[in-house]
N, C-alpha and C positions, 0 to 999 in steps of 0.2 A: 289167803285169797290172792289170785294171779288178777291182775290188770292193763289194762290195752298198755301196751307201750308206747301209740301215739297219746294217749291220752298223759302219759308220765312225761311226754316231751312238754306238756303245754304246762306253761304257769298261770299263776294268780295274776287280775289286772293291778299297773300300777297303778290304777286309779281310785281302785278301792282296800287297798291291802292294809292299807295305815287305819283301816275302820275301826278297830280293836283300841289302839291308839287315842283315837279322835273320841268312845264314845270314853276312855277313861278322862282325856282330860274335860270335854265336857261334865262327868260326877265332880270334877273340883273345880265345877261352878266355873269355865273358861268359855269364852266366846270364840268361836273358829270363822274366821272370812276363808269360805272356801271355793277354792280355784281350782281343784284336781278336775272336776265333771263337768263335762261338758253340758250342763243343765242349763237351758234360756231359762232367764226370768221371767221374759216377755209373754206378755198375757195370748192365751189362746186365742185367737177368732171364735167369736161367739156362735158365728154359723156353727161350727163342728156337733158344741153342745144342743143348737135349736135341732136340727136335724136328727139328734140320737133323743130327742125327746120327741120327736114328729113320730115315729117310727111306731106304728100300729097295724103290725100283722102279726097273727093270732097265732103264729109259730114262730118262734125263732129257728128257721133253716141252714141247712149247710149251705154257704155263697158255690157260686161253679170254680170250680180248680184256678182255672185262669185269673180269676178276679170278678169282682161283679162288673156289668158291662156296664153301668152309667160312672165307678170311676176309672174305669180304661179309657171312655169317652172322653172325662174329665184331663187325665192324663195327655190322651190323644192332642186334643184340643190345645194345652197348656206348650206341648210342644212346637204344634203348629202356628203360634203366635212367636215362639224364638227361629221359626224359619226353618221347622226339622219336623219332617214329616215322620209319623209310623204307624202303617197298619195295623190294626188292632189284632192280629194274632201274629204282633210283634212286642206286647205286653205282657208282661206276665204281673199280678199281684201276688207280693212276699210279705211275708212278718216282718216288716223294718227291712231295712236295709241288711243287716245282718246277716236273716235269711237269705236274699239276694245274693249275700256274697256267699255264702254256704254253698248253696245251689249251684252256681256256675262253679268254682272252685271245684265241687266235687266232679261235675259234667267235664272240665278239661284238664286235671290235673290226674296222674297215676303215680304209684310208689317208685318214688326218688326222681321225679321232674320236677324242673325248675322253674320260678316262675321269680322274674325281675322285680323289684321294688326296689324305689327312693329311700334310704333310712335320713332321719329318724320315720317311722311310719306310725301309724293307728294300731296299738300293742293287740288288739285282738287279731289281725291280721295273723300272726303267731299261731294260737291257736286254732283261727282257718286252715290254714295253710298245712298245717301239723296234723290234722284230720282225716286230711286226703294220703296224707301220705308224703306230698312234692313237702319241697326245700325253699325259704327264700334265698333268693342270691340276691345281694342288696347290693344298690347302686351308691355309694358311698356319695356324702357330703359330706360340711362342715359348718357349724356354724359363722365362721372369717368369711364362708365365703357367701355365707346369707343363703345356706342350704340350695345352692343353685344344684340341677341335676339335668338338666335338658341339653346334653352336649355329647355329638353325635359320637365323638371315639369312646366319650365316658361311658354311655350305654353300650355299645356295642362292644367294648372288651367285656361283657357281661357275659355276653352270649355264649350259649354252649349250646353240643348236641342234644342235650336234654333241655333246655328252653322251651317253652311253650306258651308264655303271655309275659306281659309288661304290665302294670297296676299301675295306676296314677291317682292321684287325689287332687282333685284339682276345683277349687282354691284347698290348699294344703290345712289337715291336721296330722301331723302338731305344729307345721313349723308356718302356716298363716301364707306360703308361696302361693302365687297366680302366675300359671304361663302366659306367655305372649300367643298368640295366634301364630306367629313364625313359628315358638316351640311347642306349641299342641302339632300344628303339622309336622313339625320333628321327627316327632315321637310314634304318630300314625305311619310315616314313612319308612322306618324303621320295621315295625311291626310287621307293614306291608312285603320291603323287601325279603325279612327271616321268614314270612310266614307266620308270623305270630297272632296270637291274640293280644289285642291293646284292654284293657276293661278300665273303665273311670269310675271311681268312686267321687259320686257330682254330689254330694251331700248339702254343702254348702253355698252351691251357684249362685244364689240369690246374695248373697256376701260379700261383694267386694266393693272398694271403698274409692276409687281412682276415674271413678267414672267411665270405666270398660265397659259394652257390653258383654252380656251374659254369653257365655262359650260353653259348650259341649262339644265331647268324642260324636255323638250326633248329627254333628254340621257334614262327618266327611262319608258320602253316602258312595267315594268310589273305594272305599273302604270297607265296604257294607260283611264282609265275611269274615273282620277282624276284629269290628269295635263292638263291644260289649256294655252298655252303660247301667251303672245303680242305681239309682236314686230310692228318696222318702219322703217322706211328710213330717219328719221329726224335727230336722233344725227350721227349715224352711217355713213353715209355719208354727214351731214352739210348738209341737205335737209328740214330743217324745213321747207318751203314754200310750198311742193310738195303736202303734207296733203297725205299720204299712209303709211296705216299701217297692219296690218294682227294679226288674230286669227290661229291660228293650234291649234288642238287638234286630237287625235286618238278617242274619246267618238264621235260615230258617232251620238249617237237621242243628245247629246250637239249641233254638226256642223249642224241638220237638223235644229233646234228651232232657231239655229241664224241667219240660211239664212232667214227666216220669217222678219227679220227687213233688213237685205241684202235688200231683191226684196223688201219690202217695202220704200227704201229709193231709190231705181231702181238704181244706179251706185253711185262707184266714179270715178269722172274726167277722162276721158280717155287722155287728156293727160297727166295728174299728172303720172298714170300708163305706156305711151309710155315713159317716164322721167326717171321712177325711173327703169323698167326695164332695161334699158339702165346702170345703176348704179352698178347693182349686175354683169354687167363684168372687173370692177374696180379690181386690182390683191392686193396681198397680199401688196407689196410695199406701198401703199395708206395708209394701215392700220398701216404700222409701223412708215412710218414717222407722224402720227396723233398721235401716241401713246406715241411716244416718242416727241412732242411739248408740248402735256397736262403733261407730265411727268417733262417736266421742270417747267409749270408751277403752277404745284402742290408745286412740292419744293421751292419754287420763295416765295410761300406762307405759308408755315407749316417755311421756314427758318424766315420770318418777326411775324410771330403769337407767335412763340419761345421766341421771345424778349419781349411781352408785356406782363407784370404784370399783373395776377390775371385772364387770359384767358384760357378758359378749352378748349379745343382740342384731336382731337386723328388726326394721319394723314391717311387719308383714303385713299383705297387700288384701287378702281375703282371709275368710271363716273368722273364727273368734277367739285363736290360741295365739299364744307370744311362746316360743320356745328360748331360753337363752342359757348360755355357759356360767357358772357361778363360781368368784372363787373359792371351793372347794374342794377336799380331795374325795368326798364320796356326798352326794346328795340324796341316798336316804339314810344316811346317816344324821345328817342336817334335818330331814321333815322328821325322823322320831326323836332329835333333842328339841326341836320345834315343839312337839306335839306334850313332850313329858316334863323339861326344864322350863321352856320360854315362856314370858306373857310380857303383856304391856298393859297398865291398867286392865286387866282379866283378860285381854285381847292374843290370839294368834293367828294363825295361818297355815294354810294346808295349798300344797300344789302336787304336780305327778313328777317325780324322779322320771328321766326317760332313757335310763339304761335299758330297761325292755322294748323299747322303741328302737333299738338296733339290733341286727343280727351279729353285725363282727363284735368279737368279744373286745371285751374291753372301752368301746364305745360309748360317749353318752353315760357317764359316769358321773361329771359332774355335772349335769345339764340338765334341767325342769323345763316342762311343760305347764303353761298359767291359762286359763280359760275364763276371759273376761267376758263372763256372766253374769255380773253382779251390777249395782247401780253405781254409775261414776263416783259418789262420793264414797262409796264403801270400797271400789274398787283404791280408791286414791289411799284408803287407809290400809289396807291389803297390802301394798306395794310400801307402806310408810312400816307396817310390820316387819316385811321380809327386810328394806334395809336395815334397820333395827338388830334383827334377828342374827344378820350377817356379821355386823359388825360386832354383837355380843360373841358370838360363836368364833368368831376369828381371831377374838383377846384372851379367849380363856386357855 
């Protein structure tokens, strides 16, 4: 049997690869504190569930392409409280975020265009990106240098005659970075002069710790034929189940080409949609006490990383990952003797390798990816494993 050959360029996530792994040491009775997934704990808003239980019409129908119109409303609305307006056939409802970024990616990418990315990035990026056909050309960091990447010669020796967007993730996964408002404009500026597309992937907005306002690609509306934004309802409100996410952008022949896979996939879930819509009347209160939970357990985590010898780290500013450099010479090699050798009174740990978080080979080898999802004290013992873990693995 012959097979796509983009489909042979994508791999497995590293986030779920070690699953095999995980479910054997669980049969010999091991406890796993796991860090790989980006899973909130944090409990649903109950609106979500009242709402999918309210729902009594005597069909379940196909929702309209675009989305239903009370959560584009909802959306609309939600924007227009951060100071950013968008027409409602400047919306589009997608399956998660995901979709969204399927969807645009396919709409401006052609075989062998390039599209700029930050590494380490969001490993499914890879397989987006790998679909259409385009290439990422990754904008090289480091962790020394606390993955900084908003530096106008850095980016712009990127550029080629095949360029065609710039991705951002902004507050960062995996590596927890928040730009400044100087370098979100940067970065739009940039865009603007090549001609490019900017797209944000805003997953995390609601997440940062420093007492910044909330920023979006959004804000810059004289940019309106450039910037592309993502969003969802999954981190934002611990709805990852729900699968809704949305595209805006002000480039309207953009929002026309995307509805073309819209009607072609004819809906998402209308109740996913009577769900989430339900969510965006969630008040401010929701968001501070979630903010200030990850807040502690950020520090839970950067205070225990502190302590361990020969760990590179910076402490990040937003979303809910800590990426950092381990001394070792290959770290999945380190999560499958984790998973197969180690324990601590039954205990182990599980996090994401984030060599597939880079394009340039070689990269990001010894370096994990940790997703403090878990409650401080289990987070605390989590971080008490992996030093443990390190230090057995480094004597043997």
């Amino acid at each position: 049997m012959k097979y796509s050959s983009k489909i042979e360029k994508c791999g497995l996530s590293p986030m779920r690869k070690f699953h095999p792994f995980a479910v054997a040491a669980k049969a010999k009775g091991r406890n796993i504190y796991h860090l790989n997934i980006g899973q909130p704990d944090v409990e649903t808003p109950k609106a979500f569930f009242d709402a999918v239980k309210a729902f009594e019409q005597p069909v379940l129908e196909y929702a309209a392409s675009p989305g239903l119109p009370e959560l584009i409303d909802a959306i609309q609305a939600y924007y227009d409280n951060l100071n950013m307006h968008f027409e409602k056939d400047e919306i589009q409802i997608t399956v998660g975020g995901s979709e969204a970024l399927q969807i645009v990616l396919s709409t401006i990418l052609d075989e062998g265009d390039e599209i700029l990315i930050p590494e380490p990035y969001y490993p499914n990026y890879n397989t987006m990106v790998a679909l259409t056909g385009g290439v990422i050309k990754p904008i090289t960091t480091t962790p020394e240098e606390g993955y900084h990447y908003a530096d106008r010669a850095k980016v712009e020796a990127c550029i080629t005659e095949k360029t065609r967007a710039i991705m951002i993730t902004n507050p960062g996964n995996p590596t927890g970075v928040v730009l400044t408002p100087e370098e979100q404009r940067l970065m739009v500026d940039i865009a603007k002069e090549h001609g490019l597309f900017i797209i944000g992937d805003e997953a995390y907005r609601e997440f940062v710790y420093g007492g910044e306002p909330l920023q979006s690609l959004g804000e810059y509306t004289d940019a309106a034929e450039n910037v592309i934004v993502l969003d969802t309802v999954s981190k934002r409100f611990s709805a990852c189940g729900a699968r809704v996410g949305c595209i805006l952008s002000r480039n309207k022949e953009l929002m026309s080409h995307c509805m073309k896979m819209c009607q072609a996939r004819l809906c998402v879930a209308t109740l996913d949609q009577v769900g989430s819509t339900a969510l965006y009347s969630v008040g401010p209160e929701y968001f501070a006490a979630v903010r200030d939970e990850y807040k502690l357990r950020r520090d839970t985590c950067v205070a225990k990383l502190e302590k361990m010898p020969g760990v590179i780290f910076s402490c990040p500013k937003g979303a809910f990952y800590i990426m950092a450099a381990l001394p070792v010479d290959d770290a999945d090699k380190f999560q499958q003797w984790l998973l197969e050798e180690f324990e601590d009174n039954g205990d182990t740990v599980m996090f994401s390798p984030a060599e597939s978080m880079y394009a340039t080979p070689g990269k990001g080898k010894n370096e994990i990816r940790m997703a403090y999802v878990l409650e401080a004290d289990k987070l605390a013992r989590a971080m008490d494993l992996l030093a443990l873990g390190l230090e057995k693995y480094n004597s043997k």
